[in-house]
N, C-alpha and C positions, 0 to 999 in steps of 0.2 A: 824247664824247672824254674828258672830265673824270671820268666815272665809269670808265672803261676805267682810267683813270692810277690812279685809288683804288683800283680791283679789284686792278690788277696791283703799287700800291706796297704796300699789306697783305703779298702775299705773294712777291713778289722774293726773300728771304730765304731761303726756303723752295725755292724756284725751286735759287736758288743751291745750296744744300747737295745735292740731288737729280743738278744737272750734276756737282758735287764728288766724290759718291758713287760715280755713273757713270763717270767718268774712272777713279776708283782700278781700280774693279772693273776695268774692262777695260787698262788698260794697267798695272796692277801686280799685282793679287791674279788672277787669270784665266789670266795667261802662266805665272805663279809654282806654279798647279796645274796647269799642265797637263805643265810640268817637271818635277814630283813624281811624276806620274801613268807616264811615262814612264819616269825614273830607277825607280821601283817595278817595272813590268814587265819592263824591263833584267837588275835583280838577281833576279828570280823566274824569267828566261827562262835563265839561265847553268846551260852542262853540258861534263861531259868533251868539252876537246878545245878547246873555246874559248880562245883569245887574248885577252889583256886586260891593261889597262893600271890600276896602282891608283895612289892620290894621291902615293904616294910617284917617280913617275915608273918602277917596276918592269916591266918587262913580261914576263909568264910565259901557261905554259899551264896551263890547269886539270887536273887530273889524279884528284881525287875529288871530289865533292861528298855536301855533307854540309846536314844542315841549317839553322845559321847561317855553317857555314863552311868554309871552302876549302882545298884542297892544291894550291898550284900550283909548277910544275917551272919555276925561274927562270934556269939551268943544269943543263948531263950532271950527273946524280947530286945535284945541290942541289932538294930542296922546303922550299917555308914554307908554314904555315898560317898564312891570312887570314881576316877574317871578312867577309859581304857588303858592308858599309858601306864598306868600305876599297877596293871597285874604284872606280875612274874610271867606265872605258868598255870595251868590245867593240871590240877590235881584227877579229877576223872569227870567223867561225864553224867 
């Protein structure tokens, strides 16, 4: 029993930082890409005709798409050019 307690007080320490590690990974750095991973495919899936909401609370349709960036139709006869970065989200398709 005495040797178990030497084995494991040596490295307890070690122990610890490994649970440490493991905890981050899975509830902060993991959820965190997998959010990116998603957001990333969102802004590469967007096309004419899509609905969409950007950070500024706008909601328009998309009306060209370009390579970083957007023409969306936010009223009759009003368009602004956006860049990817600047949508929220997908209202619908």
């Amino acid at each position: 029993m005495d040797a178990l307690r030497e084995f494991f007080g040596e490295y307890i320490s070690f122990v610890w930082l490994a649970v440490m590690i493991a905890f981050f990974w899975f509830f902060l750095i993991r959820p965190q890409q997998k959010q990116q991973k998603s957001r990333s495919q969102m802004l590469s899936g967007l096309k004419k005709g899509d609905k969409i909401l950007n950070h500024g609370g706008i909601v328009g349709t998309i009306t060209e798409v370009k390579e970083d960036q957007l023409t969306v139709r936010i009223a009759d006869k009003t368009e602004v050019v956006m860049v990817r970065d600047g949508i929220s989200k997908v209202l619908s398709k």
